[in-house]
C-alpha positions as a printed NumPy array, in Angstrom:
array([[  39.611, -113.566,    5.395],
       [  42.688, -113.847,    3.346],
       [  44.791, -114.814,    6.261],
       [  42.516, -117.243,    7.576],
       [  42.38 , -118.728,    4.248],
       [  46.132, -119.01 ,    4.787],
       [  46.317, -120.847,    7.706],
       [  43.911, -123.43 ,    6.636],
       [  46.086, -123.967,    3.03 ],
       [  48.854, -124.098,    5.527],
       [  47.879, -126.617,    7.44 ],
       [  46.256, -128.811,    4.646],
       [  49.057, -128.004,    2.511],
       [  50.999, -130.738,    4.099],
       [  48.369, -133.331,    3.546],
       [  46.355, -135.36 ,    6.215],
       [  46.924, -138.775,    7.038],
       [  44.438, -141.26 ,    5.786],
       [  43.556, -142.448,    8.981],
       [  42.236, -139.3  ,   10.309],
       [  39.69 , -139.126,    6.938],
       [  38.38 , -142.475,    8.323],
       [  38.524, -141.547,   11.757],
       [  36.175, -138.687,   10.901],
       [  33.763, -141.096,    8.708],
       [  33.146, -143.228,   11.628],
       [  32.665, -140.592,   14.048],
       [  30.002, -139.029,   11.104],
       [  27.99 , -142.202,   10.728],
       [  28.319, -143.86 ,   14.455],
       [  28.387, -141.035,   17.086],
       [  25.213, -139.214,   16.068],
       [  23.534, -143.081,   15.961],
       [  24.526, -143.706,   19.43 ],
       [  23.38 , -140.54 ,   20.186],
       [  20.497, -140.075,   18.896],
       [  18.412, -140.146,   22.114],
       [  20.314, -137.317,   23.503],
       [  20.153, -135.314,   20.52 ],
       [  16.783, -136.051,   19.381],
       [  16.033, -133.902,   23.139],
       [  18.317, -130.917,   21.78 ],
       [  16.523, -130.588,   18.702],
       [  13.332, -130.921,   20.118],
       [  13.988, -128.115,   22.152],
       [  15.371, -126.149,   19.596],
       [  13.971, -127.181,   15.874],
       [  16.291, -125.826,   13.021],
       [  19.678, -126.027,   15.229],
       [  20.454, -129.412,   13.706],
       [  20.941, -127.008,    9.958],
       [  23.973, -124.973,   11.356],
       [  25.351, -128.435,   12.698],
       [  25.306, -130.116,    9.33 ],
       [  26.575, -126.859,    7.787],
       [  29.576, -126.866,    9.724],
       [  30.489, -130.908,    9.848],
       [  30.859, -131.158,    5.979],
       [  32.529, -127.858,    6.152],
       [  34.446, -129.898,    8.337],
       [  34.15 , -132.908,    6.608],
       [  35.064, -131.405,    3.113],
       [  38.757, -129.989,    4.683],
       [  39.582, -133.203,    6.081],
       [  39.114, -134.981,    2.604],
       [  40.629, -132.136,    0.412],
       [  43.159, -132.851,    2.981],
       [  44.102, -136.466,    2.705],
       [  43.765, -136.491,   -1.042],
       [  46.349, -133.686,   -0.637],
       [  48.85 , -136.002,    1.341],
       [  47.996, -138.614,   -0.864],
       [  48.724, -136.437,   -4.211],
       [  45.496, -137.954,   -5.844],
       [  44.903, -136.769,   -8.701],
       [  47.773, -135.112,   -9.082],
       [  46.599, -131.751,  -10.176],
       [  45.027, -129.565,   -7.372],
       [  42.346, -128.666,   -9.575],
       [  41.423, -132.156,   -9.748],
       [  41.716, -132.547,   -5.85 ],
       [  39.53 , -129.95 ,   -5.229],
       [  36.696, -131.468,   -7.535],
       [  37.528, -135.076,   -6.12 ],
       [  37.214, -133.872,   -2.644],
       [  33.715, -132.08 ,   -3.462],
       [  32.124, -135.149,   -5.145],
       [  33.31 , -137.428,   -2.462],
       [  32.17 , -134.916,    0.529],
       [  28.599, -134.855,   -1.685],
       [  28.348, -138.215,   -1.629],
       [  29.222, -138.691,    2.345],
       [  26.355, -135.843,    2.673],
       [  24.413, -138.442,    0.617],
       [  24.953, -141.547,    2.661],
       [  24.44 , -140.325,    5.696],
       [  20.674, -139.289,    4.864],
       [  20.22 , -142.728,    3.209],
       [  21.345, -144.089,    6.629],
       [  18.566, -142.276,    8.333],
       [  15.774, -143.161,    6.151],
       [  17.205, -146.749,    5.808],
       [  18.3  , -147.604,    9.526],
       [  15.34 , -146.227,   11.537],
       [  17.357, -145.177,   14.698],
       [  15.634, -142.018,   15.724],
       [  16.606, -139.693,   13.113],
       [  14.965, -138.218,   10.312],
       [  16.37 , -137.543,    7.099],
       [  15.981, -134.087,    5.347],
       [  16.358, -132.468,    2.097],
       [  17.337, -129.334,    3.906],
       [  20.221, -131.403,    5.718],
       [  21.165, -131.707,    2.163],
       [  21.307, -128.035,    1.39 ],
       [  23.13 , -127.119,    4.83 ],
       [  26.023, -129.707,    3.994],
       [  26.324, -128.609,    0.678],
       [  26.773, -124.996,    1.519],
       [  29.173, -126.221,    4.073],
       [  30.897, -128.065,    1.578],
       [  31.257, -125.468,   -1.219],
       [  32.319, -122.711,    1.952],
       [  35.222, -125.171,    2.475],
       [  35.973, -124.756,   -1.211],
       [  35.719, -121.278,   -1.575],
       [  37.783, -120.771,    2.052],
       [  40.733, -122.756,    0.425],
       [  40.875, -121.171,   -2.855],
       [  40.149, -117.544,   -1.474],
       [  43.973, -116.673,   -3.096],
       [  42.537, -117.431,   -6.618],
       [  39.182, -115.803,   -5.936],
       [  40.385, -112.819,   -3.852],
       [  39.177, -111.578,   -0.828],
       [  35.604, -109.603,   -2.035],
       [  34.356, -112.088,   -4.278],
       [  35.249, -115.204,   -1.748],
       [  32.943, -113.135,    1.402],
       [  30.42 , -112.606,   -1.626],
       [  30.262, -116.016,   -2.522],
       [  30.161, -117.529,    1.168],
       [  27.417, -114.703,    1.635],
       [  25.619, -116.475,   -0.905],
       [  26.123, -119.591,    0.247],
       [  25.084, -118.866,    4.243],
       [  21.767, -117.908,    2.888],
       [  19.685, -121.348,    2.242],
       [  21.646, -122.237,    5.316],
       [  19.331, -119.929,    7.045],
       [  16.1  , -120.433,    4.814],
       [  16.475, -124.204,    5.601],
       [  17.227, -122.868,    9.107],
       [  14.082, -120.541,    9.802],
       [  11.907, -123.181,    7.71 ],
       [  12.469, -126.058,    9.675],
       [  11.521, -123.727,   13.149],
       [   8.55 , -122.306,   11.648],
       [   7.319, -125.931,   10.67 ],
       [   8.416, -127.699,   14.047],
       [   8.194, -125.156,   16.52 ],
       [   4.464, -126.304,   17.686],
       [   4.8  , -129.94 ,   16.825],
       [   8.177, -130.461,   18.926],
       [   6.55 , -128.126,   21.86 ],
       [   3.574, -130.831,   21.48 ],
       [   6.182, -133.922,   21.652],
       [   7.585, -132.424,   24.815],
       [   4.284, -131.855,   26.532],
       [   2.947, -135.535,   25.462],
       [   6.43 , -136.862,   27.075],
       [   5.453, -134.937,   30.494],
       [   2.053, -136.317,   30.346],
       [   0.333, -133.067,   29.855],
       [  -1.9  , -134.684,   27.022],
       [  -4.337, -131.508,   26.782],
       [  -1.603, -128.909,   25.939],
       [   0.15 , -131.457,   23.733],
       [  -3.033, -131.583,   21.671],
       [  -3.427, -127.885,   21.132],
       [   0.049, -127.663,   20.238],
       [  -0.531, -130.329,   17.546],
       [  -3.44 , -128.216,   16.327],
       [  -1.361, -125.279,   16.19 ],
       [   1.021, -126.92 ,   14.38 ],
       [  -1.505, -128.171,   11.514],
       [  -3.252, -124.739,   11.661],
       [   0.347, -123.105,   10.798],
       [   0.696, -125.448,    7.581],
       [   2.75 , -128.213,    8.563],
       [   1.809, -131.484,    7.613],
       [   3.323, -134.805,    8.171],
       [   2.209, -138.13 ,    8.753],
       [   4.083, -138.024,   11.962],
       [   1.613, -135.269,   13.298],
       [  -1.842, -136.587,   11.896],
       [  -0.522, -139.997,   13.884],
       [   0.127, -137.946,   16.868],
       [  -3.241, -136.038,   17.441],
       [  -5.119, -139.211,   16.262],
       [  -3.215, -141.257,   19.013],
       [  -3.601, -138.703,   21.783],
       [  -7.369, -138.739,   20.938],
       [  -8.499, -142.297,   20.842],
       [  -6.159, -143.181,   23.784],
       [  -5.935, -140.263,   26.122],
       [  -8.791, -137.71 ,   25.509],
       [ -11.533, -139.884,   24.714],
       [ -12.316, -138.361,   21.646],
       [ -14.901, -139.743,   18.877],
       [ -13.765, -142.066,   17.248],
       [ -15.471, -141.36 ,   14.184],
       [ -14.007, -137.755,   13.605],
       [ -10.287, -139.01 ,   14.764],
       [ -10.647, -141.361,   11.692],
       [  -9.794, -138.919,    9.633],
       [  -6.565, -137.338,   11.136],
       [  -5.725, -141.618,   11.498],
       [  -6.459, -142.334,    7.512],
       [  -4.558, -138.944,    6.394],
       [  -1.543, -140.12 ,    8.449],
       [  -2.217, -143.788,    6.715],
       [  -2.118, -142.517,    3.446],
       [   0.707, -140.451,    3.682],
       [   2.662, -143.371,    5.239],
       [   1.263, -146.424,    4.889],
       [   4.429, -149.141,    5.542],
       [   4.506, -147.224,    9.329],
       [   3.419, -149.492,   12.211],
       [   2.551, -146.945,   14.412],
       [   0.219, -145.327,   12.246],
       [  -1.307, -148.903,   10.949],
       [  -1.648, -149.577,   15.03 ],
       [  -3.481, -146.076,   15.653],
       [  -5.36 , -146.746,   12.436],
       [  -6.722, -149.861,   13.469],
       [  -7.063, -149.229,   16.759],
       [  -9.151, -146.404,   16.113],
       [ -11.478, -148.256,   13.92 ],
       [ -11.766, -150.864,   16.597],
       [ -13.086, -148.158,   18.644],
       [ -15.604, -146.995,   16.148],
       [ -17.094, -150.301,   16.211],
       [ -15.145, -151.88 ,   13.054],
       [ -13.009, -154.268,   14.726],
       [ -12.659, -156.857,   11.337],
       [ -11.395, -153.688,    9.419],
       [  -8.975, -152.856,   12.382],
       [  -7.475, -156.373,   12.595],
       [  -6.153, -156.172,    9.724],
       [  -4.057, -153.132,   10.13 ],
       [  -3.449, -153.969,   13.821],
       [  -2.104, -157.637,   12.26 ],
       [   0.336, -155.632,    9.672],
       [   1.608, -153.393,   12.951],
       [   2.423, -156.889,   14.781],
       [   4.143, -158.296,   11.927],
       [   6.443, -155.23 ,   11.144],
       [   6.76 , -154.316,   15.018],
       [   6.24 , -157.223,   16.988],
       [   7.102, -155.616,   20.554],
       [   5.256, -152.274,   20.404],
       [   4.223, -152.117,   23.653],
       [   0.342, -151.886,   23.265],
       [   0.14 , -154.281,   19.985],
       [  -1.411, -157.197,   22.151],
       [  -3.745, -155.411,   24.226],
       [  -5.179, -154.112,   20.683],
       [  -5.284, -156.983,   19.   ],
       [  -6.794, -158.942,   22.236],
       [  -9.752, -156.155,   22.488],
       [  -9.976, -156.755,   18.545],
       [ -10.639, -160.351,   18.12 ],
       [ -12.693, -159.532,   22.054],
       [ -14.804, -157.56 ,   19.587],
       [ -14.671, -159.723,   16.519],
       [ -15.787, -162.836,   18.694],
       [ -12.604, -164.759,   18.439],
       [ -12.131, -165.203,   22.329],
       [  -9.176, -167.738,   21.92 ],
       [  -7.198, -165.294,   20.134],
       [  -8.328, -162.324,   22.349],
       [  -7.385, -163.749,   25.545],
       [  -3.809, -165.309,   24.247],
       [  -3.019, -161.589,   22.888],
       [  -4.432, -160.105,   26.232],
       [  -2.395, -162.33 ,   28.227],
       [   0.467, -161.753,   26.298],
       [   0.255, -157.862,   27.194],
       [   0.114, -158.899,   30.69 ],
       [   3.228, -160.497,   30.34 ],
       [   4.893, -157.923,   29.004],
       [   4.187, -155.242,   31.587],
       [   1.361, -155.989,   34.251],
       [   1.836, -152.673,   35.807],
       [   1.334, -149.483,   32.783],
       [  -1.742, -148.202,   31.247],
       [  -1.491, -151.039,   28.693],
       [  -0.916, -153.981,   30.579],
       [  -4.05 , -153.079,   33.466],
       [  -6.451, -152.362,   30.928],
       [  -5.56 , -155.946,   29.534],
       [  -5.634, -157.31 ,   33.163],
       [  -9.303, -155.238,   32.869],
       [ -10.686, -156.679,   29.413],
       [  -9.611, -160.812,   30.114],
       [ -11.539, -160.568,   33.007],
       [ -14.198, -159.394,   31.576],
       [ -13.315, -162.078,   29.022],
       [ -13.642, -164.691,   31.48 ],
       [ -16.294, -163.31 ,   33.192],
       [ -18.727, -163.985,   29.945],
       [ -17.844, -167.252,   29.342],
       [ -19.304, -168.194,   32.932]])
């Protein structure tokens, strides 16, 4: 431990070059945004590894800084470079999870991202001041520090574990197992707004379910997040379905506004105001899903209800 602790003063000792610091602050906020596809699928598959991968970045992430202020000299006690370079690595921690919530790219921030960069954080500090601390109480104190790693860790597989399975089996198609994975996951105690959406959705549109009992699982996901357009399109859309269509406009309407290419926005709102007896409106939003893809689920079943459009007005 000591030695290791040696080789990293060593080579920080010197001081880093500004340019790497940045170098590693664009890589932070831009590579896991262009990426996000491609991790979103390793996460899936294995909830809670994205905690270790925090922990060590802004281990990471705290070395390089603690680094460059050390080349830089600023401020000039070391003292005061150590506490710079743990505020600053906080508040990069910070940003990044304001950048999730905030951008809407595919990735979800976390309060236990939080915890896993700050214990990565405060293992960088205790790695490079390991001479002042000593060897026993620096491998107690990193001990410490490893263990909300892991709570946040075993936490985040318990809660996802069931929901993520379901995610993968809705992307295969296999809409029955998806479902019972979703229920699994609500039976073990997770709750989001995320899942209520997603066994709501799989009923009204894949299972044929009653619409009157999905309400339920499609208001709780409402309430818990009610500025979400796919939950105010599956809200409304399953009211349409329960024969409320004037009630289900209006959410479908706020979906359009905030998400104007979902792809199955028209063919709602065209079965809507269908329903609502506005057939000017119904067969401009049909049409429109037409447009957009003739050939999916969505666009035939618009094909399907202007026809039937038409067919009543003769």
């Amino acid at each position: 431990m000591n030695l290791l602790s040696n080789k990293i003063e060593q080579r920080i000792r010197a001081g880093i070059p500004w340019w790497i610091g940045l170098l590693l602050l664009v890589m932070l906020f831009v590579l896991p945004n262009i990426m996000a596809a491609k991790l979103s699928k390793i996460w899936l598959q294995f909830p809670g590894l994205d905690k270790p991968t925090h922990f060590f970045a802004f281990l990471a992430v705290f070395l390089v800084v603690y680094g460059v202020l050390q080349g830089l000299m600023r401020p000039a006690s070391r003292r005061g470079r150590l506490g710079l370079a743990v505020c600053l690595s906080l508040g990069i921690s910070l940003a990044d999870e304001v950048q999730q919530a905030v951008l809407g790219i595919g990735r979800t921030a976390e309060y236990g991202d939080l915890v896993a960069d700050a214990a990565g954080i405060f293992v960088g500090l205790t790695g490079v001041t390991t001479g002042q601390l000593g060897v026993k109480r620096a491998v107690s104190v990193i001990a410490l520090l490893l263990m909300p790693v892991a709570a946040v860790t075993v936490k985040t597989y318990h809660d996802l574990e069931h929901y993520n399975r379901g995610m993968m089996y809705e992307r295969e198609h296999d809409y029955q197992r998806a479902r019972a994975e979703y229920q699994l996951a609500l039976d073990s105690g997770f709750q989001s707004a995320q899942l209520y959406n997603a066994i709501a959705w799989l009923d009204v549109e894949f299972l044929a379910g009653d619409p009157v009992n999905i309400e339920a699982y499609a208001a709780r996901a409402f309430a818990m997040d009610p500025d979400n357009p796919d939950i105010l399109d599956t809200y409304g859309w399953v009211l349409v379905q329960a024969g409320r269509p004037r009630e289900g406009l209006a959410l479908l309407e706020g979906a359009k506004s905030m998400k104007p290419t979902m792809y199955c926005i028209d063919l709602h709102l065209g079965v809507a105001y269908m329903k609502a007896g506005d057939r000017t409106r119904a067969a401009d939003f049909l049409k429109r899903q037409v447009e957009r893809n003739s050939e999916d689920r969505w666009g035939r079943a618009a094909r399907v209800a202007f026809d039937q459009l038409e067919q009543s007005r003769g």
